[in-house]
TIMARZA-530843 format. One record per atom (N, C-alpha, C): atom name; x, y, z. Coordinates in steps of 0.2 Angstrom, whole numbers, plus 2048, in hexadecimal, padded with zeros to 3 digits. Layout:
<nodes>
<node><atom>CA</atom><east>X</east><north>Y</north><up>Z</up></node>
...
</nodes>
This chain:
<nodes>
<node><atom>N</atom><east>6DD</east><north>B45</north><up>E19</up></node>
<node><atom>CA</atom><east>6E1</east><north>B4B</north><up>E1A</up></node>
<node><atom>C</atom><east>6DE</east><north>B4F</north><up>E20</up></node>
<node><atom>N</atom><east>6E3</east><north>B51</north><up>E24</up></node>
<node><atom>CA</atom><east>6DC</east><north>B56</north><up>E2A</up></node>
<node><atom>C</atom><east>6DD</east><north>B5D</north><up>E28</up></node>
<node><atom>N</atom><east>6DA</east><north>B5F</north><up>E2B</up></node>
<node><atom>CA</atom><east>6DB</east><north>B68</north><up>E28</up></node>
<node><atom>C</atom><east>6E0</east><north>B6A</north><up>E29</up></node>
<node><atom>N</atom><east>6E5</east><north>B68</north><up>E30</up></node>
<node><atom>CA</atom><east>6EA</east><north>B6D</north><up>E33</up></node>
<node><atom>C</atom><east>6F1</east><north>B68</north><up>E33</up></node>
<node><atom>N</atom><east>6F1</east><north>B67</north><up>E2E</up></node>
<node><atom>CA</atom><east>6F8</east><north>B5E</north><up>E2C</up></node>
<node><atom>C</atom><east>701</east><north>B63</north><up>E2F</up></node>
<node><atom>N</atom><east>700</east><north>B6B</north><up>E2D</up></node>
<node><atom>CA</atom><east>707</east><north>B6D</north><up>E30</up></node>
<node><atom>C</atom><east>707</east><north>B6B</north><up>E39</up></node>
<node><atom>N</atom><east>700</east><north>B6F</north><up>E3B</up></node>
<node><atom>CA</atom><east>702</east><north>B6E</north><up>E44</up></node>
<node><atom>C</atom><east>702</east><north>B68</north><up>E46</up></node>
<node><atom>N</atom><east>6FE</east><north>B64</north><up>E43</up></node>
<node><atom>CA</atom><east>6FF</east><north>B5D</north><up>E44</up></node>
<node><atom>C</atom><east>707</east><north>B5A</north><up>E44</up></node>
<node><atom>N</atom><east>70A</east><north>B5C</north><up>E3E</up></node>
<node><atom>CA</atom><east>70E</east><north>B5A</north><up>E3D</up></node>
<node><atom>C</atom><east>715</east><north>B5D</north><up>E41</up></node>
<node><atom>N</atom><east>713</east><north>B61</north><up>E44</up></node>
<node><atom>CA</atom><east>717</east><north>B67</north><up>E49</up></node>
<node><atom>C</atom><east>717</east><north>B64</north><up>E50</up></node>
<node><atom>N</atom><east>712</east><north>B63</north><up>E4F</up></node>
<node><atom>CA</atom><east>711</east><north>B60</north><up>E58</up></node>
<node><atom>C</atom><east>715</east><north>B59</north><up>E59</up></node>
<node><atom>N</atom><east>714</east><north>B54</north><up>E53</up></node>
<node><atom>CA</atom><east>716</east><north>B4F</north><up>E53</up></node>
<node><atom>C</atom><east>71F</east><north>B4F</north><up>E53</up></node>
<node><atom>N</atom><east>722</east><north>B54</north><up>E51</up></node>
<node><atom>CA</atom><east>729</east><north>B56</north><up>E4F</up></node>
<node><atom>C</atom><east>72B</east><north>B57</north><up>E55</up></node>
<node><atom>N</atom><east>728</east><north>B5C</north><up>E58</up></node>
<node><atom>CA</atom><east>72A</east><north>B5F</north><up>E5F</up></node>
<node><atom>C</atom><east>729</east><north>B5B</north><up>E64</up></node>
<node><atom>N</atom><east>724</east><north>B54</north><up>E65</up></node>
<node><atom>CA</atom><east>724</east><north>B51</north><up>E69</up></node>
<node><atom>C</atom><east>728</east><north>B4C</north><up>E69</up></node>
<node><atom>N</atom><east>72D</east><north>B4C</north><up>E66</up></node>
<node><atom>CA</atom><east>734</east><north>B47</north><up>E66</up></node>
<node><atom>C</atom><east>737</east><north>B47</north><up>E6B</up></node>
<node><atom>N</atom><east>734</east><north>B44</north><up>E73</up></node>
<node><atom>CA</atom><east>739</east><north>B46</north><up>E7A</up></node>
<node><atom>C</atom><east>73F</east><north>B43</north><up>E7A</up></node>
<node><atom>N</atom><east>740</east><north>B3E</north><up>E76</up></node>
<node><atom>CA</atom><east>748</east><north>B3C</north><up>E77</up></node>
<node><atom>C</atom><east>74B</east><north>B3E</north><up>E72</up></node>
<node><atom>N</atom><east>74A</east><north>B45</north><up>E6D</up></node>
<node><atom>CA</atom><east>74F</east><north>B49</north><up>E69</up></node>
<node><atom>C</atom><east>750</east><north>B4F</north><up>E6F</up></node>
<node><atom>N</atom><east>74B</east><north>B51</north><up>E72</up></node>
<node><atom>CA</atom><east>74B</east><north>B56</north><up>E76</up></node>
<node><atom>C</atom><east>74D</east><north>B55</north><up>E7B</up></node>
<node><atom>N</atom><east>74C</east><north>B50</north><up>E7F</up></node>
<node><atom>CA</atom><east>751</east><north>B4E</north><up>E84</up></node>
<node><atom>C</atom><east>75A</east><north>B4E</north><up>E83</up></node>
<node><atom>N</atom><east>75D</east><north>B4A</north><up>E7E</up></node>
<node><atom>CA</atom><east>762</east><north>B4A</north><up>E7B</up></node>
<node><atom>C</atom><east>763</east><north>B51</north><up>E78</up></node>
<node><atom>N</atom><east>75F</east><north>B56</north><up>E74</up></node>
<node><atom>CA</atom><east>764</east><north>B5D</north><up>E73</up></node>
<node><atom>C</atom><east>762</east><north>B5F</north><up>E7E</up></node>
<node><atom>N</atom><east>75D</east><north>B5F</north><up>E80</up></node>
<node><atom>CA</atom><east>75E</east><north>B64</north><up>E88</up></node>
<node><atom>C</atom><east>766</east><north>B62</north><up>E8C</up></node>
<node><atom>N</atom><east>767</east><north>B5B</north><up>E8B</up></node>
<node><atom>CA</atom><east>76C</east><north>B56</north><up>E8F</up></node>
<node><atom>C</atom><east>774</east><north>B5A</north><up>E8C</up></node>
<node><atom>N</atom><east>773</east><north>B5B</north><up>E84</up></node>
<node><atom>CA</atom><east>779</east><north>B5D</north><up>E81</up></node>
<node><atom>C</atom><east>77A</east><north>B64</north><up>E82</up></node>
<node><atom>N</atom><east>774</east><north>B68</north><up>E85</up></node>
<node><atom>CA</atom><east>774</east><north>B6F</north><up>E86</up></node>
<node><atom>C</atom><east>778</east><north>B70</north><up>E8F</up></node>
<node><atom>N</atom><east>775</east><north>B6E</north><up>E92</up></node>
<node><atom>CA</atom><east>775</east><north>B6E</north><up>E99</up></node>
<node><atom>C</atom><east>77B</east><north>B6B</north><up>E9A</up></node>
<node><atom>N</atom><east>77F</east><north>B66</north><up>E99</up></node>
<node><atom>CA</atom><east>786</east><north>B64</north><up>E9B</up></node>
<node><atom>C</atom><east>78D</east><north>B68</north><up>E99</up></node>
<node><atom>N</atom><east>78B</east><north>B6B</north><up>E95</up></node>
<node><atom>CA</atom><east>792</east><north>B6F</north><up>E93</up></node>
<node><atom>C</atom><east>793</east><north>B75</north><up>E94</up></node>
<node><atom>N</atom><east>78C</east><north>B76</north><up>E97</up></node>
<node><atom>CA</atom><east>78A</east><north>B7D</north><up>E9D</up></node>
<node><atom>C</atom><east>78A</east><north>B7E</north><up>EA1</up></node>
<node><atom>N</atom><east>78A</east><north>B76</north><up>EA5</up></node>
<node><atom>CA</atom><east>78B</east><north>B76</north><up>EAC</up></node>
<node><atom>C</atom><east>793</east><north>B76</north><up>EAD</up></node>
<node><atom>N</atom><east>798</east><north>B72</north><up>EA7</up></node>
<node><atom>CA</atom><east>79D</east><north>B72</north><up>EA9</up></node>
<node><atom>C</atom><east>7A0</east><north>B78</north><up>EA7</up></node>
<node><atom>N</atom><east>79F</east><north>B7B</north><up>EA3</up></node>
<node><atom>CA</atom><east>7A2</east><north>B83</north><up>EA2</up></node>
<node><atom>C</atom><east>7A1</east><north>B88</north><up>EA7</up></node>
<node><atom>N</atom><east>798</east><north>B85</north><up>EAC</up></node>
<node><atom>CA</atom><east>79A</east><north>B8B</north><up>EB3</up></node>
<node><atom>C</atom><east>79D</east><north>B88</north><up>EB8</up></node>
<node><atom>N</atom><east>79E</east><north>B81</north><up>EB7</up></node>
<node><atom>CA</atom><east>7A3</east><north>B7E</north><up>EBD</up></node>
<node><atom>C</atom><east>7AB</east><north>B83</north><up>EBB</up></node>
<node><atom>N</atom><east>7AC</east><north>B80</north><up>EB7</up></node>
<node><atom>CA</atom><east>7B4</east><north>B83</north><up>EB5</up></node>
<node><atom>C</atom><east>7B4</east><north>B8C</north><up>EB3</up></node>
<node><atom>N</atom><east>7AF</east><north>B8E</north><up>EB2</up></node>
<node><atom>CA</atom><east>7AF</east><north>B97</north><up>EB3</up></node>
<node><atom>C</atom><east>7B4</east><north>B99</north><up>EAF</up></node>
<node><atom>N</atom><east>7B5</east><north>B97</north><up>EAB</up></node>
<node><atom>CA</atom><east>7BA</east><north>B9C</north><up>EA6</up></node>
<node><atom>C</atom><east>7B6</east><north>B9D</north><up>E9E</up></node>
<node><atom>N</atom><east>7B9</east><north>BA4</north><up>E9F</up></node>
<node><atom>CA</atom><east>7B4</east><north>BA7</north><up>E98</up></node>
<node><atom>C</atom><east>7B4</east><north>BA2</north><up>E92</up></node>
<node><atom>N</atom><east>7BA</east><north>B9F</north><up>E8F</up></node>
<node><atom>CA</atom><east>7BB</east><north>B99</north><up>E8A</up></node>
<node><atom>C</atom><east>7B6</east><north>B92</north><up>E8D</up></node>
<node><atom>N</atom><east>7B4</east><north>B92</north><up>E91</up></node>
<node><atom>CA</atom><east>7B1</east><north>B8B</north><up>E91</up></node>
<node><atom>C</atom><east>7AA</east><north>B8F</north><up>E92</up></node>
<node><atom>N</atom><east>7A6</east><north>B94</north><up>E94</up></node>
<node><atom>CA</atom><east>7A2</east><north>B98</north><up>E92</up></node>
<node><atom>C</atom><east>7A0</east><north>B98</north><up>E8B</up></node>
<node><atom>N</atom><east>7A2</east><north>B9A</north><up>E88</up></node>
<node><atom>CA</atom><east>7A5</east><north>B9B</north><up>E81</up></node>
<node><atom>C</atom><east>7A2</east><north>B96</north><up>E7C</up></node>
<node><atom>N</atom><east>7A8</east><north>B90</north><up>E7D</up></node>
<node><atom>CA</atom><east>7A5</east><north>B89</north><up>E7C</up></node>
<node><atom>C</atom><east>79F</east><north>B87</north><up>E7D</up></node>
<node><atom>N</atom><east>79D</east><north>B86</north><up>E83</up></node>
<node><atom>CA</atom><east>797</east><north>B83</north><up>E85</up></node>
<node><atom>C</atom><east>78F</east><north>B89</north><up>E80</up></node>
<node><atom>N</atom><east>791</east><north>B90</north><up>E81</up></node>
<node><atom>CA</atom><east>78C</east><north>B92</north><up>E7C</up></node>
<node><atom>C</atom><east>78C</east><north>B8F</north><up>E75</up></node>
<node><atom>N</atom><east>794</east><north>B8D</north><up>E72</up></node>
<node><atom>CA</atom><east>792</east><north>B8C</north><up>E6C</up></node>
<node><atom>C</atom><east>792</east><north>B84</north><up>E6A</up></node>
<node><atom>N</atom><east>791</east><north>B82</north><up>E70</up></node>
<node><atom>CA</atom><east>78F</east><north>B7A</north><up>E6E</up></node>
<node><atom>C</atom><east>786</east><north>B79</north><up>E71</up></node>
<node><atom>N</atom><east>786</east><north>B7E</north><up>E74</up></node>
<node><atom>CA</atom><east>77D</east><north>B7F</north><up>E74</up></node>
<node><atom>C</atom><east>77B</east><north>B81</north><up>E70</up></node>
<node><atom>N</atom><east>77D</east><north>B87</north><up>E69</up></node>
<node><atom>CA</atom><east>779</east><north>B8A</north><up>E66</up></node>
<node><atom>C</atom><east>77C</east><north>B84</north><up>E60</up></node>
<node><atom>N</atom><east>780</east><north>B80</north><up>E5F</up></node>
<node><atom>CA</atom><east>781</east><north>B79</north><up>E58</up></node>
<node><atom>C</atom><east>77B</east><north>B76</north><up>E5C</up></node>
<node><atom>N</atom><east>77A</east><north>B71</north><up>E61</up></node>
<node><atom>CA</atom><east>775</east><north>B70</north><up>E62</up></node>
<node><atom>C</atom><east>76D</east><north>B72</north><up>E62</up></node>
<node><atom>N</atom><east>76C</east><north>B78</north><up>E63</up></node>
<node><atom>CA</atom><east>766</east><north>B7B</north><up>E5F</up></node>
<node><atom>C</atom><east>765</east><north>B7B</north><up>E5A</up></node>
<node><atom>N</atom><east>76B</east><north>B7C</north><up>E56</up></node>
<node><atom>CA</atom><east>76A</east><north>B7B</north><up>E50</up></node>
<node><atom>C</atom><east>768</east><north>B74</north><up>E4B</up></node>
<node><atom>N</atom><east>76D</east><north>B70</north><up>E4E</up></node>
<node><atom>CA</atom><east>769</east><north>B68</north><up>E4D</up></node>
<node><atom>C</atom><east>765</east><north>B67</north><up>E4F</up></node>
<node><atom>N</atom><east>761</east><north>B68</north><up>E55</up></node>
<node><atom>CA</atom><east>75C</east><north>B67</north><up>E56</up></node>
<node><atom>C</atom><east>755</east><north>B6B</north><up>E53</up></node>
<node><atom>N</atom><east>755</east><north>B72</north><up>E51</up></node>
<node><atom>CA</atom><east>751</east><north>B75</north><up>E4C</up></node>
<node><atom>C</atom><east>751</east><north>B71</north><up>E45</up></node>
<node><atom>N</atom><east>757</east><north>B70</north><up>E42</up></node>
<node><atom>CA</atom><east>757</east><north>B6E</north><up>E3C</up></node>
<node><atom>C</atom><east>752</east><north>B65</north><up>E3C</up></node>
<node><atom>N</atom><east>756</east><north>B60</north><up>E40</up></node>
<node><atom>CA</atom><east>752</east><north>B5A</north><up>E42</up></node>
<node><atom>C</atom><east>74C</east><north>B5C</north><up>E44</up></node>
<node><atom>N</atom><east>749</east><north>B5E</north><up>E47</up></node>
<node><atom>CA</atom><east>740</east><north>B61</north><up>E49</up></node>
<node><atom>C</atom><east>73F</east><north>B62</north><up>E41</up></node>
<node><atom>N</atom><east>741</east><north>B67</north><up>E3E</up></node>
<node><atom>CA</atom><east>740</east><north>B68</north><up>E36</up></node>
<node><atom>C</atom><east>73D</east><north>B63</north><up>E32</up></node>
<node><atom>N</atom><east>742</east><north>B5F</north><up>E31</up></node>
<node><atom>CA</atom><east>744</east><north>B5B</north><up>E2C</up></node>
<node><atom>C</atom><east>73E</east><north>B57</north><up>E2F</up></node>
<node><atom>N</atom><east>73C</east><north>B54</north><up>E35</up></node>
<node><atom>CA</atom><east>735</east><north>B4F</north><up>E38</up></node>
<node><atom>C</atom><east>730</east><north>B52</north><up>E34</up></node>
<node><atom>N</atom><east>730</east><north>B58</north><up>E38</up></node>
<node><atom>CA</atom><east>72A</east><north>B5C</north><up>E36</up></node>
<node><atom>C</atom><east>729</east><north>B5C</north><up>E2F</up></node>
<node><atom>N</atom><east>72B</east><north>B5C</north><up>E2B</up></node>
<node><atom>CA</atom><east>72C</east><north>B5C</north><up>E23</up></node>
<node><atom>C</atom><east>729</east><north>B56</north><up>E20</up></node>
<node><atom>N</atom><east>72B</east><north>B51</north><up>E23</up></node>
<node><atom>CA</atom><east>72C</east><north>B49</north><up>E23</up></node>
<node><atom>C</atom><east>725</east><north>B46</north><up>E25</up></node>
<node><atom>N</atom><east>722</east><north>B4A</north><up>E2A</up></node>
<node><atom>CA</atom><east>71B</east><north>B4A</north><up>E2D</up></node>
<node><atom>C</atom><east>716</east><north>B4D</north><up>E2A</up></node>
<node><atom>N</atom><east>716</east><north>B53</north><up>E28</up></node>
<node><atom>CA</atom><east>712</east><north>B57</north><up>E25</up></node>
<node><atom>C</atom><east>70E</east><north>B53</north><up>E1F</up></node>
<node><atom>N</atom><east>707</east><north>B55</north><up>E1B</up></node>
<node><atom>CA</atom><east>706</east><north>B54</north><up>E18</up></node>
<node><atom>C</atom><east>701</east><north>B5A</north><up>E14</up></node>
<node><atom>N</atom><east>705</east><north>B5D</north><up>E12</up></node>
<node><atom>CA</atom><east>702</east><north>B64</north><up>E0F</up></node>
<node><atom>C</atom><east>6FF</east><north>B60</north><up>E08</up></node>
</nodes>
């Protein structure tokens, strides 16, 4: 067991680039089209399918994290 098994396990969580890639690509596409089309509703939208995707991706980082850890 090493001394520091949470950051270890944090680090290892957070370097998941193709979970990170995939929430950046779900973030960025519905915000470029919402300021294509400029109306406050797809503004709107586009914030709240970034902030469900944050969310799933906080929660999945978690749940690694957790899975990785060895307290």
């Amino acid at each position: 067991m090493s001394n520091r098994p949470g950051l270890a396990a944090l680090r290892g969580a957070l370097g998941d680039r193709r979970r990170n890639l995939v929430a950046l690509v779900l973030v960025v596409v519905p915000v470029a089209l919402a300021v294509i089309v400029g109306s406050r509703v797809a503004l709107y939208g586009a914030a709240l399918a970034a902030f469900v995707v944050w969310m799933a991706w906080f929660v999945l980082t978690a749940v690694d994290w957790l899975e990785r850890a060895d307290f």
